[in-house]
PDB file of N, CA, C, O and CB in Angstrom:
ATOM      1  N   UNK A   1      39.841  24.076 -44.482  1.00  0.00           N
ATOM      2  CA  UNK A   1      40.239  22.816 -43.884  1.00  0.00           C
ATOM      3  C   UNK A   1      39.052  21.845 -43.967  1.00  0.00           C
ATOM      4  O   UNK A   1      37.960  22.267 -43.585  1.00  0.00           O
ATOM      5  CB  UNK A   1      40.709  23.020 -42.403  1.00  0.00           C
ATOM      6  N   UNK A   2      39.162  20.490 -44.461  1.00  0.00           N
ATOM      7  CA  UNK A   2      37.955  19.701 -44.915  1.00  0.00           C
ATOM      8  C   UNK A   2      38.861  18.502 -43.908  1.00  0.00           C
ATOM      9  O   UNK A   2      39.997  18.052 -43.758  1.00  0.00           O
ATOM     10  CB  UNK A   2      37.558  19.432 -46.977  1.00  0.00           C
ATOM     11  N   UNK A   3      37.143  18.345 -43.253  1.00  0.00           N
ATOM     12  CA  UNK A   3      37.401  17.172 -42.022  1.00  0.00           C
ATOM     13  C   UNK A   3      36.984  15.852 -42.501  1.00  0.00           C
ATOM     14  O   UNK A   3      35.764  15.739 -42.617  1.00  0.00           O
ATOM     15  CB  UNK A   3      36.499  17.447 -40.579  1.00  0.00           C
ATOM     16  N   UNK A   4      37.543  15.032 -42.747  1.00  0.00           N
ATOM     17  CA  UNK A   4      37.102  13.386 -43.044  1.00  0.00           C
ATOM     18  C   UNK A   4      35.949  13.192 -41.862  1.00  0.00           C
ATOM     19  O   UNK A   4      36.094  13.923 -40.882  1.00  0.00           O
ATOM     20  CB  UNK A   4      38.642  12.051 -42.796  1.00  0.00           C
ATOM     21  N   UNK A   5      34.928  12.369 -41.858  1.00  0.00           N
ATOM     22  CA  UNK A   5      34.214  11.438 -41.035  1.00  0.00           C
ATOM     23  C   UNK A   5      34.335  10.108 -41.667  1.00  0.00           C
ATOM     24  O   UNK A   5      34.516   9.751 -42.831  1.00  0.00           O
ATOM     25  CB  UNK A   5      32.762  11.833 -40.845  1.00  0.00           C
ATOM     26  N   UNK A   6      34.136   9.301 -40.223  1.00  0.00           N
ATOM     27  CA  UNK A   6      34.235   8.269 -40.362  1.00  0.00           C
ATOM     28  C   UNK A   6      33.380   7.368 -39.820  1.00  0.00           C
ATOM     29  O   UNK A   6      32.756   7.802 -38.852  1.00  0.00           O
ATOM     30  CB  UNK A   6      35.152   8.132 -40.167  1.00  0.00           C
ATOM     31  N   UNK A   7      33.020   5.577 -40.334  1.00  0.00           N
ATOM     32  CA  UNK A   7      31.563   5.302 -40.317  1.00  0.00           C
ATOM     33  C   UNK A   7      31.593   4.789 -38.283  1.00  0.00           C
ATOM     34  O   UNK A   7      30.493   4.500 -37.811  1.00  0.00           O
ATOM     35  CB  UNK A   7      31.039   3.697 -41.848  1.00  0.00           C
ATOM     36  N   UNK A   8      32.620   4.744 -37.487  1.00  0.00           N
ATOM     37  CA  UNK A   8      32.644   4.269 -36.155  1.00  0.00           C
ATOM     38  C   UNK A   8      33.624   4.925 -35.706  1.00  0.00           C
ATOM     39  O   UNK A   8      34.677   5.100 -36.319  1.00  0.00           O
ATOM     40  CB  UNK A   8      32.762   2.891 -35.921  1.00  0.00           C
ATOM     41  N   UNK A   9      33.230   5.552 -34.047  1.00  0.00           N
ATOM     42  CA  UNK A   9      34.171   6.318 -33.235  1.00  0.00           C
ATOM     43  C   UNK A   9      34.568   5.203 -32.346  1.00  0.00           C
ATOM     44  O   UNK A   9      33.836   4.220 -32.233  1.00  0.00           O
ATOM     45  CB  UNK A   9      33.566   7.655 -32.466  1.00  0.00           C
ATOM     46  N   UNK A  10      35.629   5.300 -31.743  1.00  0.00           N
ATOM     47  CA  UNK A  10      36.158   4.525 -30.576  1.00  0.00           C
ATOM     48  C   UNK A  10      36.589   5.301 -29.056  1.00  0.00           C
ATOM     49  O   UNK A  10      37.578   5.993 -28.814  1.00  0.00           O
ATOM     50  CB  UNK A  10      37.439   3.841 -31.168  1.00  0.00           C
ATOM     51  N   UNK A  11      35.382   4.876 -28.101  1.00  0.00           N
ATOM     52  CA  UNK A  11      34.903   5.569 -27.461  1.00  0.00           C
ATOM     53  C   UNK A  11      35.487   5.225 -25.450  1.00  0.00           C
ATOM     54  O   UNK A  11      34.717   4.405 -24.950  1.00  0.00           O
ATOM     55  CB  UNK A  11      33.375   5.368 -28.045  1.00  0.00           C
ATOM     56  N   UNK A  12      36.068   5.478 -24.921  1.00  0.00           N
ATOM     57  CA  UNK A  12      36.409   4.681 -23.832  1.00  0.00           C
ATOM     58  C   UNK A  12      35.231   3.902 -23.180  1.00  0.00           C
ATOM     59  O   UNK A  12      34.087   4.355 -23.206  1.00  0.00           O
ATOM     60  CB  UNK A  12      37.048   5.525 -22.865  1.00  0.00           C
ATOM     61  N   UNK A  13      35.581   2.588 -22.532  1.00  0.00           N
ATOM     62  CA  UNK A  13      34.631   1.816 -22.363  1.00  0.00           C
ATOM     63  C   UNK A  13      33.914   2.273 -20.939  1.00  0.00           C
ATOM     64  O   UNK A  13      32.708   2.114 -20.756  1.00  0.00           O
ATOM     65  CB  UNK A  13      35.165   0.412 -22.461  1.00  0.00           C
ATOM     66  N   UNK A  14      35.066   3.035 -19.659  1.00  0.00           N
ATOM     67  CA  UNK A  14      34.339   3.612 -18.974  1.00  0.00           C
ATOM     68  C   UNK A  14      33.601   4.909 -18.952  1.00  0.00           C
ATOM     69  O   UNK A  14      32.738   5.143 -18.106  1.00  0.00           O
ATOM     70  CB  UNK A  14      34.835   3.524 -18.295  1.00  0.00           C
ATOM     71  N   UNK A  15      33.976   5.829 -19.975  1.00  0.00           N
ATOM     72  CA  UNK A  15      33.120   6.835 -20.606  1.00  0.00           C
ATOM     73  C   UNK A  15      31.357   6.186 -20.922  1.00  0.00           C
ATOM     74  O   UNK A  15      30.288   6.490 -20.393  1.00  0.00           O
ATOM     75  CB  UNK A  15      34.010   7.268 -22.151  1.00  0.00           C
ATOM     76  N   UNK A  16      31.621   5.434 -21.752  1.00  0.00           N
ATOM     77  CA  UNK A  16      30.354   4.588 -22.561  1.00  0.00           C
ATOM     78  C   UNK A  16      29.550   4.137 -20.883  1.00  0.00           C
ATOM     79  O   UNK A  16      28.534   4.617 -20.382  1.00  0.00           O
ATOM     80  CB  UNK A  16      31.109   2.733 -23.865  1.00  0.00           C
ATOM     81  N   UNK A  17      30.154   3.432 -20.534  1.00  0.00           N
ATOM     82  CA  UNK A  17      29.351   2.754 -19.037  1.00  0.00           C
ATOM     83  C   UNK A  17      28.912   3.873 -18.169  1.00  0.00           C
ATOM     84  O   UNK A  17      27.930   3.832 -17.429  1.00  0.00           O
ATOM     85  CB  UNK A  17      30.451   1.741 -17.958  1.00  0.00           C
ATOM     86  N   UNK A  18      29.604   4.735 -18.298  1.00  0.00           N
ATOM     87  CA  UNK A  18      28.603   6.086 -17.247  1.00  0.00           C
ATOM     88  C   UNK A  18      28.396   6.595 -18.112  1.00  0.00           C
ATOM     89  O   UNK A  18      28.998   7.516 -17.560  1.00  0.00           O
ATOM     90  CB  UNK A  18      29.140   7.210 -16.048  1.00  0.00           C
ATOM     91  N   UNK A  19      28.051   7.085 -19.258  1.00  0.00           N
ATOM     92  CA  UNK A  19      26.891   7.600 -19.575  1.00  0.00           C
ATOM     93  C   UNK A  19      25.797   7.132 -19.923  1.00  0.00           C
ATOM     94  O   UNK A  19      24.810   7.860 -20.028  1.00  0.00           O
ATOM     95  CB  UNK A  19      27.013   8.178 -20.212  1.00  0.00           C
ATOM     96  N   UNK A  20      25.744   5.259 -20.276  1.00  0.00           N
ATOM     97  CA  UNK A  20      24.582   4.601 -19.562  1.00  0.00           C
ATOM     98  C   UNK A  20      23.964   4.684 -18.358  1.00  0.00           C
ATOM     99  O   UNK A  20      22.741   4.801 -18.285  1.00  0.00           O
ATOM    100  CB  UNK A  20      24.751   3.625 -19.514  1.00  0.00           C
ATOM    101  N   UNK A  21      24.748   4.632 -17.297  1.00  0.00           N
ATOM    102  CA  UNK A  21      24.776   4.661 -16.203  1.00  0.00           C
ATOM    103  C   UNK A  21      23.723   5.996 -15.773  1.00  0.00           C
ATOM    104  O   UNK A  21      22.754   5.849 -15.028  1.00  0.00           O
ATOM    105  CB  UNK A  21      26.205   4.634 -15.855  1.00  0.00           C
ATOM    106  N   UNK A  22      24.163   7.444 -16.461  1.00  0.00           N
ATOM    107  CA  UNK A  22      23.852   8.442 -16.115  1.00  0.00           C
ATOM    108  C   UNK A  22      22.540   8.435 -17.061  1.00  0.00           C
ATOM    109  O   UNK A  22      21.603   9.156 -16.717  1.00  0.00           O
ATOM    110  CB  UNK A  22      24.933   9.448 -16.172  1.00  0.00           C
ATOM    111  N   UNK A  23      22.427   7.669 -18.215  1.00  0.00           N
ATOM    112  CA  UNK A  23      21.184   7.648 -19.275  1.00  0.00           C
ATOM    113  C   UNK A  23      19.851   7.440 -17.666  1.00  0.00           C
ATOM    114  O   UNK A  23      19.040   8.148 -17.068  1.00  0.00           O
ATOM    115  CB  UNK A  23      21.348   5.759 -20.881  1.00  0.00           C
ATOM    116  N   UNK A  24      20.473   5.743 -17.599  1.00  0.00           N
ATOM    117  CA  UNK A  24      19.714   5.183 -16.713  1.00  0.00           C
ATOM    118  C   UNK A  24      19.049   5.552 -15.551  1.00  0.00           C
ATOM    119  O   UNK A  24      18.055   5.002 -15.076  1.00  0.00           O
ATOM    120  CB  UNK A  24      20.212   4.495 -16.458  1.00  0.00           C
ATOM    121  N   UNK A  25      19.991   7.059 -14.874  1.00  0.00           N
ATOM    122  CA  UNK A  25      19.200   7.271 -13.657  1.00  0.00           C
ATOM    123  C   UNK A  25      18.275   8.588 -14.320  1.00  0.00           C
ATOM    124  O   UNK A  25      17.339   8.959 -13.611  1.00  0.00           O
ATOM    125  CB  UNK A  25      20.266   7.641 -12.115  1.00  0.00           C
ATOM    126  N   UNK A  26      18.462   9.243 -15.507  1.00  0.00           N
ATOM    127  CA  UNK A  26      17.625  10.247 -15.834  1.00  0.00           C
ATOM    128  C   UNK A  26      15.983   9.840 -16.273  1.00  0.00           C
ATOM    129  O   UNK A  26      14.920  10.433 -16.089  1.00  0.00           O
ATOM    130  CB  UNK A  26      18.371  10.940 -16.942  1.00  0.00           C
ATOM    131  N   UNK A  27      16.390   8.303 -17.057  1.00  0.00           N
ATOM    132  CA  UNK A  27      15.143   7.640 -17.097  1.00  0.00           C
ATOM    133  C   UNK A  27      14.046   7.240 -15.889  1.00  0.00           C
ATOM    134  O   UNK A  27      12.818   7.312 -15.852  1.00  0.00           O
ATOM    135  CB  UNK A  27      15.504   6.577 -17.639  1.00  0.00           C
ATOM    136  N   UNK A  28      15.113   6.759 -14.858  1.00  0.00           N
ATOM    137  CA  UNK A  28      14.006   6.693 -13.951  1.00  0.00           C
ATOM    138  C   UNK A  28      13.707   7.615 -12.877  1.00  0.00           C
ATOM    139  O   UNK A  28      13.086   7.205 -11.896  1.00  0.00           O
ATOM    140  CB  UNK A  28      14.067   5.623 -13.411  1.00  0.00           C
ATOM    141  N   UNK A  29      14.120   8.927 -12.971  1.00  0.00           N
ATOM    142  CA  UNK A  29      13.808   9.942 -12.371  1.00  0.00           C
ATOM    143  C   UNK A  29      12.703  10.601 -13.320  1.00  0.00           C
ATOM    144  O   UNK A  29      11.748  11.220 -12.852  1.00  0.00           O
ATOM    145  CB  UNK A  29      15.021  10.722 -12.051  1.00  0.00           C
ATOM    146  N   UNK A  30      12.913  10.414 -14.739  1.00  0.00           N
ATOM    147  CA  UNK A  30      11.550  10.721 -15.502  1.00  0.00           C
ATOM    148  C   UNK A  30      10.029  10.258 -14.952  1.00  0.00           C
ATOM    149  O   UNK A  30       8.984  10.817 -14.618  1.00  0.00           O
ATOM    150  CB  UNK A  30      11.706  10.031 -16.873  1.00  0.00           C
ATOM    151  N   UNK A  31      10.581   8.817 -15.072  1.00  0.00           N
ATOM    152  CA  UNK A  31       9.300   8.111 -14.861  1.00  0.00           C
ATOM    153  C   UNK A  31       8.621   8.385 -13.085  1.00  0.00           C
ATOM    154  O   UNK A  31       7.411   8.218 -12.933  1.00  0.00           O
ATOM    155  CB  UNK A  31       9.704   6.319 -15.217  1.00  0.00           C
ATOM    156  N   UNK A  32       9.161   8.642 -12.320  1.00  0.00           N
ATOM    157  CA  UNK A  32       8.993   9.059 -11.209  1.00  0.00           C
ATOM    158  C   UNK A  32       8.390  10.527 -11.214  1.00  0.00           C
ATOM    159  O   UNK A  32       7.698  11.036 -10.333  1.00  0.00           O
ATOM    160  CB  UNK A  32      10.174   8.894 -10.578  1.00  0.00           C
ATOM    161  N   UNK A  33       8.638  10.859 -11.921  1.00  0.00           N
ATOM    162  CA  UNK A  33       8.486  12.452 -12.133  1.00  0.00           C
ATOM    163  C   UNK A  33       7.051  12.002 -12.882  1.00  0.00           C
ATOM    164  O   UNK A  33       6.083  12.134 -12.134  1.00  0.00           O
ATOM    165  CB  UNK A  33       9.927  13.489 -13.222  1.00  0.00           C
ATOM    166  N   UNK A  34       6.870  11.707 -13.659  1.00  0.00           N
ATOM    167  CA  UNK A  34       6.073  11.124 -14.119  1.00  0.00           C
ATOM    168  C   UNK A  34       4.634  10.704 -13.130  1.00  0.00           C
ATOM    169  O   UNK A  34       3.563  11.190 -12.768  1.00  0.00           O
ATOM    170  CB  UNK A  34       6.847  10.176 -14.621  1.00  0.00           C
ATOM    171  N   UNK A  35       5.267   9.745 -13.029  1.00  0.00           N
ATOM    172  CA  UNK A  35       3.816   9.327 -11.816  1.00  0.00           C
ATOM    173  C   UNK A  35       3.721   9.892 -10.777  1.00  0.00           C
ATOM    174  O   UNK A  35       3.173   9.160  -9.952  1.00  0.00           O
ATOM    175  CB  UNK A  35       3.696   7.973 -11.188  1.00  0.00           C
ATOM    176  N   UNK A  36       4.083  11.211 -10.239  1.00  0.00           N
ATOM    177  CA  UNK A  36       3.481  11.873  -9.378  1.00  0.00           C
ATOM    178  C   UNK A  36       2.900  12.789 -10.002  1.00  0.00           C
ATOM    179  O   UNK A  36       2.042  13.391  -9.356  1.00  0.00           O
ATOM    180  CB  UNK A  36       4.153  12.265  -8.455  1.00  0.00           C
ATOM    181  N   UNK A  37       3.054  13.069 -10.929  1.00  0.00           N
ATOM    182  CA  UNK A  37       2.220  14.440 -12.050  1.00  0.00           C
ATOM    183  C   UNK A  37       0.668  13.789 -12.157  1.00  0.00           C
ATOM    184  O   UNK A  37      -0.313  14.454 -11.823  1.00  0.00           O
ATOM    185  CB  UNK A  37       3.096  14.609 -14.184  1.00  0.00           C
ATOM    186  N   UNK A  38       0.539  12.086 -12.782  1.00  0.00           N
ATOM    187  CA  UNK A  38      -0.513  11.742 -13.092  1.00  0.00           C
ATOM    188  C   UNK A  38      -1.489  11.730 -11.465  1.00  0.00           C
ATOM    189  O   UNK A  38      -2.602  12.187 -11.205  1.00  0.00           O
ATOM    190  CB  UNK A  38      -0.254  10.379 -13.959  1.00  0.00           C
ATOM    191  N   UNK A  39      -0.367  10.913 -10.521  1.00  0.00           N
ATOM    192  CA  UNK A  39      -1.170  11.146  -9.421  1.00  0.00           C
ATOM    193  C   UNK A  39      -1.441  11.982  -8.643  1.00  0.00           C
ATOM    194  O   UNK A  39      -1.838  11.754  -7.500  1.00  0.00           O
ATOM    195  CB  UNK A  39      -1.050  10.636  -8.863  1.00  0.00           C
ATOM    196  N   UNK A  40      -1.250  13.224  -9.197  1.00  0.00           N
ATOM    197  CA  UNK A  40      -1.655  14.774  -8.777  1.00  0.00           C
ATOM    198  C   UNK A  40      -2.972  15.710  -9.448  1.00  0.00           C
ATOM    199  O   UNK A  40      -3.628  16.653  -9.007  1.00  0.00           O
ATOM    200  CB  UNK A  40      -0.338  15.629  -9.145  1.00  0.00           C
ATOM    201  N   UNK A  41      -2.996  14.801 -10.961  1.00  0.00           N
ATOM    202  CA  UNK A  41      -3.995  14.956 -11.713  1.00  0.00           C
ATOM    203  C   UNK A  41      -5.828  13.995 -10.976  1.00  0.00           C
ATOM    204  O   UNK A  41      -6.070  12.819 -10.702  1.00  0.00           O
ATOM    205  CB  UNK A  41      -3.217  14.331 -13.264  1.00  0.00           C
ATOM    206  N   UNK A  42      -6.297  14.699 -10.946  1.00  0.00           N
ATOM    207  CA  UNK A  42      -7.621  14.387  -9.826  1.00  0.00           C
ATOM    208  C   UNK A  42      -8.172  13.717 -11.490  1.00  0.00           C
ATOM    209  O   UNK A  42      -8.541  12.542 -11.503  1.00  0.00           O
ATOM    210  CB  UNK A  42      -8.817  16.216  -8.706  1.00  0.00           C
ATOM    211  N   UNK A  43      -8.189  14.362 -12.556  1.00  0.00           N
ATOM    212  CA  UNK A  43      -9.216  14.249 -13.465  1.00  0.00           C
ATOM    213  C   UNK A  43      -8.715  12.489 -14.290  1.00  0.00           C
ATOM    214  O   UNK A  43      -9.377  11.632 -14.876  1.00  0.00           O
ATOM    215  CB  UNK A  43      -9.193  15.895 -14.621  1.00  0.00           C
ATOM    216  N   UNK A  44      -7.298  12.609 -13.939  1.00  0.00           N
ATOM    217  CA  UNK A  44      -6.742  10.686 -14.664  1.00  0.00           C
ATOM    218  C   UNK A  44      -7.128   9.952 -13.368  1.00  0.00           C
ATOM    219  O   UNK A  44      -7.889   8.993 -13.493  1.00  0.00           O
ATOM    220  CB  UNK A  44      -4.454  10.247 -15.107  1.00  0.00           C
ATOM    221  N   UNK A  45      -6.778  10.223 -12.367  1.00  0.00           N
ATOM    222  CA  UNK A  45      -6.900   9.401 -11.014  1.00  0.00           C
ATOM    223  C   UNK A  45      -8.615   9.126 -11.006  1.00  0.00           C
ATOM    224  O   UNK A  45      -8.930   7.947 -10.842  1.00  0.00           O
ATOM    225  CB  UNK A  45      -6.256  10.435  -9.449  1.00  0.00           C
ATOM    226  N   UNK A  46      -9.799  10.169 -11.180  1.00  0.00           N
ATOM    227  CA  UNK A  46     -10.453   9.790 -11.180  1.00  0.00           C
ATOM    228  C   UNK A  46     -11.251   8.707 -12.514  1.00  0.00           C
ATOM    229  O   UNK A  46     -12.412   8.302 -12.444  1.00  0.00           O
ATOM    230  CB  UNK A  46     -10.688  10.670 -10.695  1.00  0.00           C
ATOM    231  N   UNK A  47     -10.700   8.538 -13.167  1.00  0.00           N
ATOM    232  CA  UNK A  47     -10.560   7.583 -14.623  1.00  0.00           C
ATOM    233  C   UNK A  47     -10.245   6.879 -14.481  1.00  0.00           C
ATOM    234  O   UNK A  47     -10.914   6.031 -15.071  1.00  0.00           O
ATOM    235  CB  UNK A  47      -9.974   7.700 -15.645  1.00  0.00           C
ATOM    236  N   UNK A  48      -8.987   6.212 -13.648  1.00  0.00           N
ATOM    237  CA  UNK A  48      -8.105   5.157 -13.437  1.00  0.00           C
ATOM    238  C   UNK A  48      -9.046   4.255 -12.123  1.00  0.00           C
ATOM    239  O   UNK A  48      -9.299   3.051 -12.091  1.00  0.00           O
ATOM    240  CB  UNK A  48      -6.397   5.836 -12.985  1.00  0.00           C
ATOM    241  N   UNK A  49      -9.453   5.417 -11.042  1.00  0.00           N
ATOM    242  CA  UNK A  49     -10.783   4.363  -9.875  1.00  0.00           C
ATOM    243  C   UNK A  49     -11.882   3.839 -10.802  1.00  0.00           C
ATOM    244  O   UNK A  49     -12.169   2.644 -10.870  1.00  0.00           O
ATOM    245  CB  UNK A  49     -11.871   5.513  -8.443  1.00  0.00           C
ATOM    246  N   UNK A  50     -12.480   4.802 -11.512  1.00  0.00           N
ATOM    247  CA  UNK A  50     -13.365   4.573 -12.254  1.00  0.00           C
ATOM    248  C   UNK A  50     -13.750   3.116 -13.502  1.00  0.00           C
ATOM    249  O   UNK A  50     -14.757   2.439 -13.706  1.00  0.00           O
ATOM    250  CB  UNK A  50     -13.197   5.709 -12.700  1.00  0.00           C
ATOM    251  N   UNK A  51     -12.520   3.142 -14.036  1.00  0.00           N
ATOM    252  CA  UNK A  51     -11.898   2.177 -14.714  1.00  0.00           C
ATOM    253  C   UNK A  51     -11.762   0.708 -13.737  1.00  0.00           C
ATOM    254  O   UNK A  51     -12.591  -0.184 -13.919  1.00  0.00           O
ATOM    255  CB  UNK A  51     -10.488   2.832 -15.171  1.00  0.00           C
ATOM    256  N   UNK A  52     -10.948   0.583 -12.972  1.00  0.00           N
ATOM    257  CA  UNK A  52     -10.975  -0.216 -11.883  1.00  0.00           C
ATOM    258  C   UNK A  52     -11.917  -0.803 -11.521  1.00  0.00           C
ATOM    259  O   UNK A  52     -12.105  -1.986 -11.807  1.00  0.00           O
ATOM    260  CB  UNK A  52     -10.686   0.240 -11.030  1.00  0.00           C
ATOM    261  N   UNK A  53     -12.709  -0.095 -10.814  1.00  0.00           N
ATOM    262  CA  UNK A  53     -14.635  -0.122  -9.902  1.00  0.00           C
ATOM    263  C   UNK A  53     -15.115  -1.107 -11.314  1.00  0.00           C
ATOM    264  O   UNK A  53     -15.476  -2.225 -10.948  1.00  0.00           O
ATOM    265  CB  UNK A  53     -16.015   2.235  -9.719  1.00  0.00           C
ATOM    266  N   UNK A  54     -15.167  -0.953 -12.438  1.00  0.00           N
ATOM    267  CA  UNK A  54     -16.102  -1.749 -13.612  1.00  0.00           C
ATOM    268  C   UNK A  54     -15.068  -2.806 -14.445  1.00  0.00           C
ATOM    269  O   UNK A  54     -15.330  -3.662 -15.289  1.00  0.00           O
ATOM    270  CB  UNK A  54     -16.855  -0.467 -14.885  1.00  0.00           C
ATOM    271  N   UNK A  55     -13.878  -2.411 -13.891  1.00  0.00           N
ATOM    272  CA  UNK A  55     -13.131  -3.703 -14.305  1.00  0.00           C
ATOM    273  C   UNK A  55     -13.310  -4.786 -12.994  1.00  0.00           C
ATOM    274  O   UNK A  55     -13.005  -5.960 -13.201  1.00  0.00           O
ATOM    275  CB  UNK A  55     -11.362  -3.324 -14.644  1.00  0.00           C
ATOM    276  N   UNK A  56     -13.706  -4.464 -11.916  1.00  0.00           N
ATOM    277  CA  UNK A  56     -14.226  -5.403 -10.828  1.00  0.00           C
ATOM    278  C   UNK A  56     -14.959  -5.696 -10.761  1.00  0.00           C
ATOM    279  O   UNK A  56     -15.161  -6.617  -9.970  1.00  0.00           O
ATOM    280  CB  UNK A  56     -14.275  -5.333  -9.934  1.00  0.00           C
ATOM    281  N   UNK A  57     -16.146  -5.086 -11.652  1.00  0.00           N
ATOM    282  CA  UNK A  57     -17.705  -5.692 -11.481  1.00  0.00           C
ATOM    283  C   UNK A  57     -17.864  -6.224 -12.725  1.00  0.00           C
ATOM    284  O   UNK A  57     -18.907  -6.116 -13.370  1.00  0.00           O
ATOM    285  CB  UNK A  57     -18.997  -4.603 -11.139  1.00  0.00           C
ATOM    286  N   UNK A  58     -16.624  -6.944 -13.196  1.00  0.00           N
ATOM    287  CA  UNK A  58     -17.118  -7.506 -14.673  1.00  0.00           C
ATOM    288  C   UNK A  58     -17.599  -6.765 -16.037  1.00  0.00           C
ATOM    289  O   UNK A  58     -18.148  -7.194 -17.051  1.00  0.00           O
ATOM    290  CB  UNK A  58     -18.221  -8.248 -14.405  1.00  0.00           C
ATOM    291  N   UNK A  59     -17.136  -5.391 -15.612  1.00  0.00           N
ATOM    292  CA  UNK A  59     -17.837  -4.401 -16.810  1.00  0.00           C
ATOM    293  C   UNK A  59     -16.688  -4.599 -18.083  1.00  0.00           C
ATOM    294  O   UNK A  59     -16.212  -3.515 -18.418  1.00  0.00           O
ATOM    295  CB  UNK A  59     -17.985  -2.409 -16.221  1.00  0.00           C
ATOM    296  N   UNK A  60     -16.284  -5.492 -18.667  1.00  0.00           N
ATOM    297  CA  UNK A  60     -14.565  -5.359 -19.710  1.00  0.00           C
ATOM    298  C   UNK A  60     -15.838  -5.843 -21.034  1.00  0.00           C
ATOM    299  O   UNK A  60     -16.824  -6.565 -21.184  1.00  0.00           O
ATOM    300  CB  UNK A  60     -12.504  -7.122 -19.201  1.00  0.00           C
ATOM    301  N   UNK A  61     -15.031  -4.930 -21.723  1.00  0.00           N
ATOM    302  CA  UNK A  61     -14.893  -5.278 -23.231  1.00  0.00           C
ATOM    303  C   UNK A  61     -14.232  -6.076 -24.049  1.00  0.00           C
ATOM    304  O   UNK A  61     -13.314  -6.646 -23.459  1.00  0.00           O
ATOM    305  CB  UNK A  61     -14.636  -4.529 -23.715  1.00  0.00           C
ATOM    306  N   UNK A  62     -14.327  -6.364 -25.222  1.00  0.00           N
ATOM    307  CA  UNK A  62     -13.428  -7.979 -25.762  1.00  0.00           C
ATOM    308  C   UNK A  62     -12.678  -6.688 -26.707  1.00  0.00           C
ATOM    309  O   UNK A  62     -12.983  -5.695 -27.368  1.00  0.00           O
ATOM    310  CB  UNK A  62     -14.619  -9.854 -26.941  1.00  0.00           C
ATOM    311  N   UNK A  63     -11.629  -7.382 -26.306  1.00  0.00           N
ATOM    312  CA  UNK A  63     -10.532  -6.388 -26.533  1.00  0.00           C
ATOM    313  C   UNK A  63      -9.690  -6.506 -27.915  1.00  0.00           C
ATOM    314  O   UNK A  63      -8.714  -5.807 -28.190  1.00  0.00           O
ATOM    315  CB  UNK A  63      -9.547  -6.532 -25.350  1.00  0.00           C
ATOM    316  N   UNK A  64     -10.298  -7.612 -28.807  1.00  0.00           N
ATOM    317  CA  UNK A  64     -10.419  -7.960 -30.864  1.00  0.00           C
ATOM    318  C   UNK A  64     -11.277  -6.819 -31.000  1.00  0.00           C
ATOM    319  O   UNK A  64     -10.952  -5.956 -31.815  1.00  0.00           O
ATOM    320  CB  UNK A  64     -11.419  -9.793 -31.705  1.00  0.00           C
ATOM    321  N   UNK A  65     -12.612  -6.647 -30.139  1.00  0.00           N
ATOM    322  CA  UNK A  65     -13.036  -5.679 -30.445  1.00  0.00           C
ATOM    323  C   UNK A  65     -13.119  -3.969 -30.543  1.00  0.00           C
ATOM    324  O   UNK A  65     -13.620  -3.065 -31.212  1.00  0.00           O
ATOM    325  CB  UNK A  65     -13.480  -6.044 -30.190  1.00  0.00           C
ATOM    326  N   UNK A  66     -12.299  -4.209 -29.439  1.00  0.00           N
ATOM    327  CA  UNK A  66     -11.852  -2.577 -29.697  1.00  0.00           C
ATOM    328  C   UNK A  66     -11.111  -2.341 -30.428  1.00  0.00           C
ATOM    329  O   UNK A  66     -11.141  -1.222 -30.940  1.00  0.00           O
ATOM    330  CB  UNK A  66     -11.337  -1.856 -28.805  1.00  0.00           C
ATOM    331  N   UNK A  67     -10.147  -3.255 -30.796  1.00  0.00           N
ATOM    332  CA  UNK A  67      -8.809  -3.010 -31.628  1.00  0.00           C
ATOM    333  C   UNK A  67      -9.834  -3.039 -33.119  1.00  0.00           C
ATOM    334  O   UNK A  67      -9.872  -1.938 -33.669  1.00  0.00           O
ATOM    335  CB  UNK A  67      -7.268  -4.515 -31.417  1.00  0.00           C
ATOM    336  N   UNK A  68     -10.426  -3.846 -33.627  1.00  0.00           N
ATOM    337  CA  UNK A  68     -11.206  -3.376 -34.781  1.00  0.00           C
ATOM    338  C   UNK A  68     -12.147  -1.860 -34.988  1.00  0.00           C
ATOM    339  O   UNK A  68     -12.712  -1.309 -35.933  1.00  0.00           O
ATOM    340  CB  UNK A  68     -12.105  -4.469 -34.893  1.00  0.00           C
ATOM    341  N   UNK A  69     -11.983  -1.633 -33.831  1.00  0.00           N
ATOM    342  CA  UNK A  69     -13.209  -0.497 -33.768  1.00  0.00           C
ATOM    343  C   UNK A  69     -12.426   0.886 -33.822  1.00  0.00           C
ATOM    344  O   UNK A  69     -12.756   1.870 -34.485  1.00  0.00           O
ATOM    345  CB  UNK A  69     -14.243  -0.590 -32.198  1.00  0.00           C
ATOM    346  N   UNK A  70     -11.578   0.788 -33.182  1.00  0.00           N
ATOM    347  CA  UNK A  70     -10.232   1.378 -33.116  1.00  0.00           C
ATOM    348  C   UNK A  70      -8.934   1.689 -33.714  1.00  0.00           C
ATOM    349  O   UNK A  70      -8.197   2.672 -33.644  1.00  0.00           O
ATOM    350  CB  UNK A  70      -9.952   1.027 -32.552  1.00  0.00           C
ATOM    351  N   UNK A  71      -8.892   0.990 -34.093  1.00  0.00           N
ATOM    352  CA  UNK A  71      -7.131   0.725 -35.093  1.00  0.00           C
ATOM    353  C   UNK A  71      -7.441   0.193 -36.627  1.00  0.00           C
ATOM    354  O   UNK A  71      -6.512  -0.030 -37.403  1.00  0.00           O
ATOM    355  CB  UNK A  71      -5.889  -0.893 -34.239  1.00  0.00           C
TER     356      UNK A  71
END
């Protein structure tokens, strides 16, 4: 038995809307999930104060320049 495909399915429109719907809350349960991992990590948290503390005392780099130095 040989199955045709075809180039577009037609899909119910409230099917389509909740499983955006359901896309949408997995994404931001990621990202939540997410930032409590980093802010559980002592060794980024302490990178991120660190970072901060010399971005307040004027410590920044020109940032053409990193991207040349870098990329």
């Amino acid at each position: 038995m040989k199955i045709e495909l075809k180039e577009t399915v037609n899909l119910p429109l409230k099917s389509v809307r909740r499983l955006f719907d359901a896309i949408s809350v997995f994404e931001s349960a990621q990202n939540e999930i997410e930032d409590f991992l980093i802010v559980r990590n002592k060794r980024i948290m302490n990178s991120v104060r660190k970072s901060r503390e010399e971005h307040l005392k004027g410590k920044v780099k020109d940032f053409r320049n990193l991207i040349k130095k870098y990329v």
